[in-house]
N, C-alpha and C positions, 0 to 999 in steps of 0.2 A: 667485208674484206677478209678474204683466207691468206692467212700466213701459212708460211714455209713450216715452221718447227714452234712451238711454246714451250718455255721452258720454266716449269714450276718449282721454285725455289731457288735461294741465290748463297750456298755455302761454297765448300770448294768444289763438288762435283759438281752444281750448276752452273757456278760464273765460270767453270774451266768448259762447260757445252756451250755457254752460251762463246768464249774466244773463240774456241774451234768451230761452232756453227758459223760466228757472223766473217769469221775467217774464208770461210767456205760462198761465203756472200748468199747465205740461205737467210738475212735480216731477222735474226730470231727475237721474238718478243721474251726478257723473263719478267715473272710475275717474282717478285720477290718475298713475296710473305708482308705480311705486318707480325702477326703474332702465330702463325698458325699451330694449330693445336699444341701452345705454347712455346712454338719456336719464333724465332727472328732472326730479320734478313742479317745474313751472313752465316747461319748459321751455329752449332758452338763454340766457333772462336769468337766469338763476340764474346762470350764471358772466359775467356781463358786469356790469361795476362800475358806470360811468357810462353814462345813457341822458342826452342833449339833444335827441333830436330826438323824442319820444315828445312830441304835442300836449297840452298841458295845463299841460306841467310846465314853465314858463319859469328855472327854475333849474339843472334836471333832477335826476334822479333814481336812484338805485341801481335795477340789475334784479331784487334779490329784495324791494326797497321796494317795486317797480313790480307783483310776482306778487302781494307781500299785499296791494295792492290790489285787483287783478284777484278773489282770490280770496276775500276779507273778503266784497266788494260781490254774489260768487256764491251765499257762501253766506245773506247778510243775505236774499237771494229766493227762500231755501228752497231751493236746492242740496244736497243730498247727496253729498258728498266723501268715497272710500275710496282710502286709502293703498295701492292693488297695483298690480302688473301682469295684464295679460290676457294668461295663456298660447296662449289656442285661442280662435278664435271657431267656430261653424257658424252661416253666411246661407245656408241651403238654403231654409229656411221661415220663417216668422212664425209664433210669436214668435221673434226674432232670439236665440242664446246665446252671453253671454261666461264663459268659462271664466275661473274668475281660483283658484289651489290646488283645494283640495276643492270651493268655493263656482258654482254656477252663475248668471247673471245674466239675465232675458229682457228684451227689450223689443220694440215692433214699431216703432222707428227705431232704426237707432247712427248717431251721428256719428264719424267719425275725425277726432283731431288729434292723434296719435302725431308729428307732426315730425318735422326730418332735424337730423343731426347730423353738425359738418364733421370731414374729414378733417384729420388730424393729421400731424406726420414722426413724432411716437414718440418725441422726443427730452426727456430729463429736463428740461432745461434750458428748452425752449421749454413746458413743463407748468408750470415754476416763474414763468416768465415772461409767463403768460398773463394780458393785461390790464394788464399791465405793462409795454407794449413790445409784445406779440404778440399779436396778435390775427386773426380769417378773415374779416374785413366790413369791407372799406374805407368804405363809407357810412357803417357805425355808426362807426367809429374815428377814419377820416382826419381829421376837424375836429380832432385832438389833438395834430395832428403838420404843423400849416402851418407851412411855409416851414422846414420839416426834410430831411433825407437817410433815406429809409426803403428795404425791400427786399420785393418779391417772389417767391413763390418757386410756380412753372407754368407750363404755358407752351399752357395751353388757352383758349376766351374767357373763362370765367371770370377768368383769371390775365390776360388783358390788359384787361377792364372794367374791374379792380381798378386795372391801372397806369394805366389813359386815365383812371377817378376819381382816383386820387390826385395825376397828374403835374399836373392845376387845381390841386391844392392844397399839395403839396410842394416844398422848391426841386430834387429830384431824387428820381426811382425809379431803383433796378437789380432787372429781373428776372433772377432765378437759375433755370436751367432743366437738367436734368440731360442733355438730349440736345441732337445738333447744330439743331435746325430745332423749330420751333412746331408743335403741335398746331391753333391756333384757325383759324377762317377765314379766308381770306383778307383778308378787308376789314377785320378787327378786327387780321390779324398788319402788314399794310397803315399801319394808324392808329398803332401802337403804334412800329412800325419808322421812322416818321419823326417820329414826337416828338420834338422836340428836347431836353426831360428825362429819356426813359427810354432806359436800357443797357442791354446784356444781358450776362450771364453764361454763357454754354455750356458745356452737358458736364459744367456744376455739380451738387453736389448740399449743402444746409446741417448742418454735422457737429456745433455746438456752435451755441446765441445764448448771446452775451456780455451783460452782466455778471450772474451769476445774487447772488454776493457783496455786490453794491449797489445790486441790487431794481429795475432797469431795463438797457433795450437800451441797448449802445454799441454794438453788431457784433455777425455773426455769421462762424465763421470757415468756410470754403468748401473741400470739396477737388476739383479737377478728376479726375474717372474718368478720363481718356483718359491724361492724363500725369502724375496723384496727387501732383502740387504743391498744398499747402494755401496758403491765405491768408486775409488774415482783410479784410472788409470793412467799413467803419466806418459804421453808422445807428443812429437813434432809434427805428426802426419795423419791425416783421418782419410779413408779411402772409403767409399761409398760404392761398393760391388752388388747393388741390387736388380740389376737388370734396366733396361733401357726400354722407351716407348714408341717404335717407330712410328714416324706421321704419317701414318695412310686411312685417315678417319674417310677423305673422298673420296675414296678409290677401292674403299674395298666391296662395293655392289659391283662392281668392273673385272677386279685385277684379283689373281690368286693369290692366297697370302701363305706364307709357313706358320708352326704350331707355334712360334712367339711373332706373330701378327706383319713380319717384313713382305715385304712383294717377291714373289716370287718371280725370277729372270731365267732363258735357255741357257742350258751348260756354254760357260765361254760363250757369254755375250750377254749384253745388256736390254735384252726385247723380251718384252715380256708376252703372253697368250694373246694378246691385239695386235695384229699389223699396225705397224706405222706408232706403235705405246711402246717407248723405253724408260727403264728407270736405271738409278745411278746413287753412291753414293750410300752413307748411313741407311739410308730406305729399303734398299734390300743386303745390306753387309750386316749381321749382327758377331763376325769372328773378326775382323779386322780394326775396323772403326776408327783411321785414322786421315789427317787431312792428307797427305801423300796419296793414298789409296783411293780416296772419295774423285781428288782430283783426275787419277790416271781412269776412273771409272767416268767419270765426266766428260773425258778426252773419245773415250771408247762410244759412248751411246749417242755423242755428234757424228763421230763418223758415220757411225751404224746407221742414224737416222737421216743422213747425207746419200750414203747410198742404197739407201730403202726407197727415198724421194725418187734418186735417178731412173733405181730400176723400176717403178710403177709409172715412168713418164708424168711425174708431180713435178719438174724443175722446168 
């Protein structure tokens, strides 16, 4: 059996192709992950507590409230939802195959929305503390932490967007940086360096977040590499700016990737170098990275892959 569209992964950019697919009555299959390359279905709002800025929801909303959403409304339009990962795919020809165990899958469209998944320090404590105090999305976060003392911890752009967004909203950042001098460019190490709220920390690296016993951040404690004096730094807020991993471990003998590993897509638009191969979402966004965006890129690569079907006489 050849389907219409497959749709790989089920965060917001997915379950939003797959309403818009199965709206379009193109019966699309998603494959929703189990774990894939450390992600799970629904993608990062499954571990993010509170969503406010998600448009809709003037109260807001939890992020696995926010997937059963997504994903109820997917399958209410005839969606097809299977619990795996996709080990292999082959885009040599049409029909497209995803491999997922013993089971083979055709279609002559896939969508990608496999996601990225951020970088972590690996420390028990900041696992325990996730959501709680620590979090990697100052946009999604920092509303929870105004007019507090928080930390970050990088020292690339991403790690000073995070402190140029938070230091609006905090009464202090310190970034925590493991080596002497910034990674980011110039004009963002520039902006950050004469902020009058942000610090910096050098030669740091974070060993422990504090308080794991009373279910939120008070500090994290710090040990300088050069001279291995510890200390401990007292905040509300632990930000975690070390870059992100997008999922495209199956895709990338296929699909072109950028110099930090995301799929590469054509200007305005979501298709990538294979006819009838669209991706969407975290998988090829590393400047944006939010569930509003992932979703309206979701919206975008159903159409696209709607009227890519038509115009090859595939419908």
């Amino acid at each position: 059996m050849t389907r219409n569209v497959i749709i790989i992964g089920s965060g917001p950019a997915g379950l939003t192709a797959a309403i818009y697919a199965a709206r379009a009555n193109l019966k699309p299959l998603c494959i929703e992950g189990h774990m894939m390359d450390g992600m799970i279905p629904g993608g990062q709002l499954m571990i993010t507590t509170e969503v406010e800025n998600y448009p809709g929801f003037p109260e807001g909303i939890t992020g696995p409230e926010l997937m059963k959403h997504f994903r109820d409304q997917a399958l209410r339009f005839g969606t097809e939802i299977i619990t795996a990962d996709v080990d292999r795919v082959d885009l040599s020809a049409r029909p497209y195959k995803c491999y997922v165990g013993e089971d083979v899958y055709e279609a002559n469209a896939v969508i990608v929305a496999t996601g990225a998944s951020a970088r972590w320090l690996g420390l028990e404590s900041e696992k325990l503390l996730q959501n709680r105090g620590v979090s990697a999305c100052a946009t999604c976060d920092g509303y929870f932490f105004r007019e507090q003392d928080v930390c970050v911890v990088g020292g690339g752009d991403t790690a000073m967007e995070e402190a140029l967004y938070l230091a609006g909203l905090c009464r202090s950042v310190t970034v925590i940086h493991r080596r002497k001098e910034l990674r980011a460019s110039k004009i963002m190490q520039e902006r950050a360096l004469k902020h009058p709220k942000i610090s910096f920390l050098w030669d740091s690296v974070v060993e422990e977040v504090l308080d794991v016993a009373k279910g939120e951040v008070t500090g994290v404690r710090v040990k300088n590499i050069e001279t291995g004096e510890v200390s401990v730094k007292e905040c509300t807020g632990l930000f975690i700016a070390i870059g992100h991993i997008p999922s495209t471990k199956v895709f990338r003998d296929w699909l072109d990737t950028d110099e930090l590993g995301y799929l590469v897509t054509k200007p305005d638009s979501t298709a990538t170098k294979i006819d009838g191969v669209f991706a969407c979402g975290d998988v090829q966004d590393h400047v944006f990275r939010q569930a509003v965006t992932a979703a309206g890129t979701g919206c975008m690569a159903a159409i696209e892959a709607e009227r890519w079907l038509a115009a090859n006489g595939l419908l």
